[in-house]
N, C-alpha and C positions, 0 to 999 in steps of 0.2 A: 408416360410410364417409364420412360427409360430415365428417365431425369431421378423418378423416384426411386428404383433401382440402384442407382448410383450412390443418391444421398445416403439411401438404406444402408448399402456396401459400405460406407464410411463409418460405419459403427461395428464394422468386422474387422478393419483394420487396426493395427496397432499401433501403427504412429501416430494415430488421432490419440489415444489416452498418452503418448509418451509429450505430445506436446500438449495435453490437457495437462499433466502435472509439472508441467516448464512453465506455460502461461501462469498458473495458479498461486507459485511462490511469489510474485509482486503483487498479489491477495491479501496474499497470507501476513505479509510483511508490512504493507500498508494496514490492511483491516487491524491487524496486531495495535498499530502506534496510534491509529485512532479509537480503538477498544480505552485503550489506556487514560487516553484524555478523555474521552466522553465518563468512563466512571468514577474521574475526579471533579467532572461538572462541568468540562469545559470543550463545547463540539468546538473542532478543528475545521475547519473551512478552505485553509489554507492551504491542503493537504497537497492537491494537485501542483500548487506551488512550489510547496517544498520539496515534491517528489522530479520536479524537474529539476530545482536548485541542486539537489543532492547529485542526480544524473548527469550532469554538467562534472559537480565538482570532483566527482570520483573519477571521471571520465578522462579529463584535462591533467588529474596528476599522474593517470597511469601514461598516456598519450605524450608527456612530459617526460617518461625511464620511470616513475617511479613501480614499484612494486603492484599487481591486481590486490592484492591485502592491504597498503597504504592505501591504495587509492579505494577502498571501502570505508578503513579508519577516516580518511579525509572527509566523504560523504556523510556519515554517521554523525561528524562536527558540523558538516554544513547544516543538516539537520536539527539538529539542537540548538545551533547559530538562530536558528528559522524559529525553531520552536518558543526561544528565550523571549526574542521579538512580540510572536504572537502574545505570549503569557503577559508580558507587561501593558501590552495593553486591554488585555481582557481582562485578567487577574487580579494588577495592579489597579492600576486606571479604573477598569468595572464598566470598558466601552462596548459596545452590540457586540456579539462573537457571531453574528453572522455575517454585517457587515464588514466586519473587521477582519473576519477569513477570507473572504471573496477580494476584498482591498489587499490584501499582502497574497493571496494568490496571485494576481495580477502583476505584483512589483516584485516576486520571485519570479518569477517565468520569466516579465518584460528584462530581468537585470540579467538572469541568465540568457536570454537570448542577445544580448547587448556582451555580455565576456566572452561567448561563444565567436562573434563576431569581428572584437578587436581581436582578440588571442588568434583566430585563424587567418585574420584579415583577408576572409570572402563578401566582399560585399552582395552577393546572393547568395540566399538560403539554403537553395536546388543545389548549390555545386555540395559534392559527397565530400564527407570529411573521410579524413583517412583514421583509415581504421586500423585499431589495434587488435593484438593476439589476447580474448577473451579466456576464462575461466573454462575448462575443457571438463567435459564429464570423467567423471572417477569410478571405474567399475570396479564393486566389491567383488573381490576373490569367489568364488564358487555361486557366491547367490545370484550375479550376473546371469549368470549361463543356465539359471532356472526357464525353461521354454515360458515365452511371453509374458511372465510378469519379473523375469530378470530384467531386461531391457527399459522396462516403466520404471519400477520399483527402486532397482541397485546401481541405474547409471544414471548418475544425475553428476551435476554439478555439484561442490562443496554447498553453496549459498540454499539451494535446495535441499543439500540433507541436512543441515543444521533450522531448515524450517519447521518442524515436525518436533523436534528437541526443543525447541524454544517455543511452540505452542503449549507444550508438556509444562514448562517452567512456569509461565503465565499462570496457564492455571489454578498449579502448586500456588503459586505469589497469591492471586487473588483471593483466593478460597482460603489458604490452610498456613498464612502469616499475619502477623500482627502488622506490618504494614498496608499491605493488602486489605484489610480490615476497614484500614484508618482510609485510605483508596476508595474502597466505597461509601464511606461514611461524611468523606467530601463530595461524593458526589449525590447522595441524599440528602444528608441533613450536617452541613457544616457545624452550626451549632452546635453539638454534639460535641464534637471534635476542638472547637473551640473552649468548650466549659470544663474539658479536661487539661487544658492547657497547649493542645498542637496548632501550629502557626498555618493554616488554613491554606495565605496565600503561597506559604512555599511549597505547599505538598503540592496543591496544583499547580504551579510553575514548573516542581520536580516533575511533576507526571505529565506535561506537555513537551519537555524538554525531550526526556525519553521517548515518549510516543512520537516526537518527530524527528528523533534520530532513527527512529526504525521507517520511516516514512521517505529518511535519504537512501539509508540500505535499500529500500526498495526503488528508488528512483536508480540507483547504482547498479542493481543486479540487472535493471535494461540494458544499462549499457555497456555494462562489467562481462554480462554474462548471458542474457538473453540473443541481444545485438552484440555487435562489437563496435561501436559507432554512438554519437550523439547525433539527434538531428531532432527541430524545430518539434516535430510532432513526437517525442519519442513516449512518453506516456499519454498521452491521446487520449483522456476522461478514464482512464484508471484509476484515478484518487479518487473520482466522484463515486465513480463505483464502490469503491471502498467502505465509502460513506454509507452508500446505499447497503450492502454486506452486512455492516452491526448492525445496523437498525434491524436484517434479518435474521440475525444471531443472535438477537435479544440481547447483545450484552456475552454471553456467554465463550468464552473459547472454542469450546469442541464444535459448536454449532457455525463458528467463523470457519474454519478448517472446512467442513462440508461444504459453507455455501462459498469457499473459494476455488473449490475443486470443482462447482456445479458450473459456476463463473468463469473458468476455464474452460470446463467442456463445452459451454457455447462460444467462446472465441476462438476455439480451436478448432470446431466443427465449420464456423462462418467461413474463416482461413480456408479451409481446405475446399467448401463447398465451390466457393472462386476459383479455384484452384482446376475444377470440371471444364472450366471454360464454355456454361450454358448460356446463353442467350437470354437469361435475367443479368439485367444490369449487374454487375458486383456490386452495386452503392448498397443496393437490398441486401445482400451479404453482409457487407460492414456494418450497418445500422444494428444488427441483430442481436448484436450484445446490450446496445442501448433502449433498446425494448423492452429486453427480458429485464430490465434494472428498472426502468419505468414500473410493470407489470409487477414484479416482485415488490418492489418500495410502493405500490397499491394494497399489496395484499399483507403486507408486512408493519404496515402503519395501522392498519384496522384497529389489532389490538396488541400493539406497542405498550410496554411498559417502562420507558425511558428513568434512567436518574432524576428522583426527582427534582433535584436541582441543580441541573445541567441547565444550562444557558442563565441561570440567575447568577448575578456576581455578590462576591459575600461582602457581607459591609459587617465590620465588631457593632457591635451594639443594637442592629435591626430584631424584629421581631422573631419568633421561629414561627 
């Protein structure tokens, strides 16, 4: 009972929701760049990959002098670098996009763990990298000091308030532009799209490229701003998660933003629950995110309404 009492307590606490909305922007950021490609027809696989690649690259130039802003820009490129990769061979090519993510997940991580390496020249992994002066929270004038939902809500990081403004944006985009239109109309019915004259494979190239610069931003704000630090495990099945998130969001923004705050608040609860120091293993703690992502992508797939021609690659001249 006392175990339960405790766990209870963490839900009257306020630091639990302040580092649920910390955790939840590398969600929002990732779920974002794969929303994107999955409704130009093309799942991203790769995600976890590129989200280390990016976490390396932004990491390395700020750890380098240069500026926490460049080394975002830098990230955001490495991203798109990743992204262009993938689209050519899924896009281009027209090769598995599932094998084909899981393959270049692997050869981003392995290369980034391999520049991590010569560039620090530790030959162990365990030894701490030195870490840098991260992005500091920005407390708004007077909204700050509003009792307990200033401190959630108005002291965030930059990279966290600009997350909430660029869900708004998306949106807008998908819904209520003409390219956005053309966005989802690659990812149903290329055809379509084709017989009006738009060039199929660039729009999905465009749209993997971006969704996987927002995939380095989120590999970036680990290390930019979450941590202050790169290290071997820094996004730790966050991508996959991510993946798991659309699938719950149907597609939809607003419903990404939810289940990245829901995604949150069990990493941040798991965190803290270890944190008690009970006599359950902590491993039980850690797992508890990767449950609820199992459990969820169960009950989320049931009656999934996917792009319909997501994972098909477009060939001119095929049938519709």
């Amino acid at each position: 009972m006392d175990l339960l009492s405790e766990i209870g307590g963490l839900f009257a606490q306020q630091g639990l929701y302040e580092a649920t909305l910390r955790i939840s922007v590398v969600f929002v950021l990732g779920g974002m760049g794969e929303l994107i490609c999955e409704r130009a027809g093309v799942m991203n696989l790769s995600i976890e990959g590129t989200m280390v690649f990016g976490a390396l690259s932004g990491f390395m130039v700020v750890e380098a002098g240069a500026s926490l802003w460049v080394g975002l820009i830098v990230a955001a490129l490495a991203g798109a670098i990743a992204g262009l990769v993938h689209g050519f061979f899924t896009v281009t090519l027209g090769l598995n996009q599932h094998v084909t993510g899981i393959a270049l997940t692997f050869f981003w991580t392995g290369i980034s763990f391999f520049i991590f390496r010569v560039m620090t020249q530790t030959a162990d992994f365990a030894v701490e990298l030195v870490k840098i002066d991260p992005f500091h929270p920005w407390a708004i004038p007077v909204l700050s000091s509003i009792p307990v939902l200033g401190n959630i809500l108005f002291n965030l990081t930059p990279i966290a308030y600009a997350a909430l403004p660029a869900l708004i944006v998306l949106t807008y985009f998908v819904y209520r532009t003409p390219l956005g239109l053309a966005l989802r109309s690659a990812g149903e019915n290329p055809f379509c799209l084709d017989s009006v004259g738009i060039n199929v494979w660039r729009l999905r190239i465009g749209a993997v490229v971006v969704g996987s610069a927002l995939m380095g931003l989120g590999g970036a704000y680990l290390s930019t701003s979450y941590f202050n630090e790169f290290t071997t495990g820094i996004v730790a099945g966050r991508g996959w998660i991510c993946i798991v998130l659309v699938i719950f969001a149907k597609w939809i923004p607003w419903r990404l933003a939810l289940g990245a705050v829901l995604f949150g608040l069990v990493e941040a609860f798991a965190l803290r629950v270890d944190i008690l120091g009970t006599s359950v293993p902590s491993q039980v703690f850690f797992v508890l995110p990767y449950v609820f992502t199992m459990i969820i992508l169960i009950l989320a797939s049931r009656r999934q309404q996917n792009p319909q021609a997501m994972l098909i690659p477009f060939r001119k001249g095929d049938k519709v």
